[in-house]
N, C-alpha and C positions, 0 to 999 in steps of 0.2 A: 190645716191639711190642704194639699194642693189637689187641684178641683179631679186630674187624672185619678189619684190614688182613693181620694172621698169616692171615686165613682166605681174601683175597682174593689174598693173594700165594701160598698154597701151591697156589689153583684154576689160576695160569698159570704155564707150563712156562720161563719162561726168568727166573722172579722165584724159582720153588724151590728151595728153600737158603741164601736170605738170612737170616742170622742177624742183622745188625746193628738200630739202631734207624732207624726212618726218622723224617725229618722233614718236618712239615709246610708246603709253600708257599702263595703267595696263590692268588687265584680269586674271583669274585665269586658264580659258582653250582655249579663243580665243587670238587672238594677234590682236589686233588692233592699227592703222596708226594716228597719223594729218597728210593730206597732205594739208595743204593753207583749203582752204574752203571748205573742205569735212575730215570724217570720214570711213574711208575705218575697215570694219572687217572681218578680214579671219578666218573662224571655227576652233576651236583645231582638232584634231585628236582624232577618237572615237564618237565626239558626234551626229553621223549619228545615233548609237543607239537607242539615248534617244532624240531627239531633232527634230519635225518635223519643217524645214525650210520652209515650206510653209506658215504651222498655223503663222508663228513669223511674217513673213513677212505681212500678212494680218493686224494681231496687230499691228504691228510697226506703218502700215500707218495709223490705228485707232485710235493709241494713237497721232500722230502725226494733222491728224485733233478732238481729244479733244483737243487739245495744251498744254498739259503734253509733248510731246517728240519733238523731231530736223525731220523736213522733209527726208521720203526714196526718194532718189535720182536712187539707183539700188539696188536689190533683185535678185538674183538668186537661187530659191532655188534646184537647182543640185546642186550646188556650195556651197550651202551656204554663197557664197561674199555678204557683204550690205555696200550703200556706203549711209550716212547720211550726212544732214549740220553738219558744226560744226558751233556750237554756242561759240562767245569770250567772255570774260570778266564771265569766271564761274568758279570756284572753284571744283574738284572732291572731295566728301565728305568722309572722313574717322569717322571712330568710335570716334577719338579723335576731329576731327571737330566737327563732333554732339553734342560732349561734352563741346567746346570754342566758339564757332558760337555761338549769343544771339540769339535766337526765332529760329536756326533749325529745332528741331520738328514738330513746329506749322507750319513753309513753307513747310515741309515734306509732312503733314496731309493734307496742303488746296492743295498740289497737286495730292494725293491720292484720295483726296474727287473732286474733278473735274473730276478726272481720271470716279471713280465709279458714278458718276451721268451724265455723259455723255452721256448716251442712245446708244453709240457703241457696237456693238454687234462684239467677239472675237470667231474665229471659232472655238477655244480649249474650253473643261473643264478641269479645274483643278479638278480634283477628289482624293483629296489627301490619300483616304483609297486605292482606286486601283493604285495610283502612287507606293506606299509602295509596295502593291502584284508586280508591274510590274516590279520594282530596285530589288524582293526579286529574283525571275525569274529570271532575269538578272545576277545578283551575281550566279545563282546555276548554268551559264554555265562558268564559271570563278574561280581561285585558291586563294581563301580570303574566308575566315570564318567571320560568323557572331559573334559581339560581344557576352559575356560570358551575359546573363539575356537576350536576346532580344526578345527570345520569349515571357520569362513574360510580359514584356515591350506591345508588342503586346494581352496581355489581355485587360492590365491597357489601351491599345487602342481603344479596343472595346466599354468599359464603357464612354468613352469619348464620341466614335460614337452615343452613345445610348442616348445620353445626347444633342449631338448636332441637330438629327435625330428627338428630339419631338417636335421641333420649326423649321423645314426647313429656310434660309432666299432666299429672293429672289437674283439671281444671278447676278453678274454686271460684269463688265470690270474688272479684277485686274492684277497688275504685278506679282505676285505669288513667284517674286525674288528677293525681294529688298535692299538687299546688297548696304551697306552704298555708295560704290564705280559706282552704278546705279542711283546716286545724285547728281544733277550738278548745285552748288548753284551759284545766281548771289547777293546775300544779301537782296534780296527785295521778290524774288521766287525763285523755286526748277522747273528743270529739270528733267526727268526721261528716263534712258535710259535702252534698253537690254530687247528684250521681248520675249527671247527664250523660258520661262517657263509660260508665260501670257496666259490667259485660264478667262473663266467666274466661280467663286466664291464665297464666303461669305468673304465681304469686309475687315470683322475682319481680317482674314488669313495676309492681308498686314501689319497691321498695327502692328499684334502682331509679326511676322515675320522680320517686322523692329526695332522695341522694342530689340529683341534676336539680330540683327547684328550689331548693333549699340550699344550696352552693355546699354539700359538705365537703370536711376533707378528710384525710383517712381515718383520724381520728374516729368523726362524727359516723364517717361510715361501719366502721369496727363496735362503737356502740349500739348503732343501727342493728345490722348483724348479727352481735352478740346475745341482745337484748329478745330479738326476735327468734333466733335458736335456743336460747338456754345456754347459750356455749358456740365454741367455733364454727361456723360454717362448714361443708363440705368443700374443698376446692371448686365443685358444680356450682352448686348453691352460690360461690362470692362469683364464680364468672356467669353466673346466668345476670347476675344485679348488678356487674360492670357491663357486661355488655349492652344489657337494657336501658344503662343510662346512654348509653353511647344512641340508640334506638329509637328512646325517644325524642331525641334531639331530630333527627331526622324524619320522624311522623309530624314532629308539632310545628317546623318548617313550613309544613303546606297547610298547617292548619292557619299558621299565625298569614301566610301569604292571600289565604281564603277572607283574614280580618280585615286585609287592608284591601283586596277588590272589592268588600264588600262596603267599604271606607265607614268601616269602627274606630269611631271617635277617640274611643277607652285609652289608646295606648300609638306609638309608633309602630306597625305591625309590620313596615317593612325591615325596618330596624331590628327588630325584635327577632324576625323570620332570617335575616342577614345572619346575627349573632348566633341561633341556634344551628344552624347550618354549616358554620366556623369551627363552633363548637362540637358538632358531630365529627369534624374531618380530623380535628384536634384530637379528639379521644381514639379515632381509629387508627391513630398513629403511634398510642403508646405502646413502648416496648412490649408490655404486658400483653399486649389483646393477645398474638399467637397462643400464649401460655394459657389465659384464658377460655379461648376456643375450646385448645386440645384438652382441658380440663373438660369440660363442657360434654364435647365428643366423647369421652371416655365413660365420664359420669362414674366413677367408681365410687 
């Protein structure tokens, strides 16, 4: 055991005693542990920022009694340390799983859809128009420039708001981040971990949000969908989940621009922040969005 983690597992009371070695998992800005029966995660650096460890921690154990998530074991939120079960015999889901795994999707959706019918109430909002103002804030105390169009982009945001705004939906429980690698399939069900960014939302946001992490194609999206309604969508409903894919390409922009002034090792984050920003501009070009919208707008 390396000397940081020996010293961070002997600080909490239900990791004391682990002898074995632990092993390292993924993460893009925390580093997190398997030690034997628990999941130890230690926060990256920087995400005191943007990240209230209190709200997550709340979440965590809410999502944990809907039974979407692994039991909090320890929360600190000075610290930011959280120590969960780990659950065996699961699979971390990648883009490419999503894609070779039979009925992924649909174990995705009925875990979502559990998640959002749950009646748990999440101390956060997700407010994804003021998220954008808060990362823009945030970027202007820091040396990174905004991509070349973004303020257009930020028009083409409005219209959208204005569009989402004539039909409010009612707010539920959502993971607000679900990143293929916040998937923990056992073949029969999906896990959901990571609820740094979980807040009360319009349910769509998850769905189309994992649609864009998970590269689906319409396919995968229609099983998505399906799986998640019992049946067809509303025309609402599919354009609230296109358009939020399109959405969050554009929030996580500044977020991933946040990784690389903050110089996150994890990944290329300019790169990464380029590409989702391409891809925001890409999607708000298909034919489809009008039809989308005014579905949206109507909500019949």
């Amino acid at each position: 055991m390396t000397d940081d983690i020996a010293a961070i597992a002997a600080s909490i009371p239900v990791l004391q005693g682990f002898t074995g070695t632990p092993r390292r998992l993924g993460g893009l800005t925390n580093r997190v542990w398997h030690l034997g029966d628990h999941i130890l995660r230690i926060p990256g650096e920087g995400t005191a920022e943007y990240i209230d460890r209190a709200n997550e921690a709340v979440a965590a154990r809410a999502a944990a009694m809907a039974g979407v998530s692994p039991e909090v074991l320890h929360a600190d939120p000075g610290t930011g340390l959280m120590v969960t079960r780990f659950i065996p015999n699961t699979v971390t889901m990648s883009s490419d799983l999503f894609r070779t795994r039979p009925g992924s999707p649909a174990r995705a959706a009925l875990a979502l859809r559990r998640l959002h019918g749950s009646g748990q109430t999440f101390p956060a909002r997700f407010d994804l128009f003021q998220m954008i103002d808060d990362y823009r804030s945030l970027l202007s105390t820091k040396s990174v420039a905004l991509p070349e169009g973004y303020m257009d982009a930020l028009h083409d945001a409005q219209t959208v708001r204005a569009a989402l705004d004539a039909h409010p939906r009612p707010l539920v429980p959502c993971h607000c981040d679900p990143l293929c690698e916040n998937f923990l399939d056992t073949g029969s069900r999906m896990w959901i971990v990571d609820w740094e960014y979980s807040g009360m939302n319009d349910p769509m946001w998850d769905l189309g949000d994992l649609s864009v992490e998970a590269g689906f194609d319409a396919v995968q999206d229609r099983e998505l969908l399906e799986a998640y309604f019992n049946g067809q969508p509303s025309p609402a409903n599919h354009g609230r989940m296109v358009i939020y894919k399109a959405m969050c390409d554009l929030l996580w922009t500044l977020w991933g621009l946040i990784q690389h002034a903050n110089g996150n090792p994890a990944d290329d984050f300019l790169a990464y922040a380029t590409t989702r920003f391409n891809r925001f501009r890409s999607l708000m070009r298909d034919p489809a969005i009008p039809a989308h919208l005014t579905a949206i707008r109507a909500d019949n």
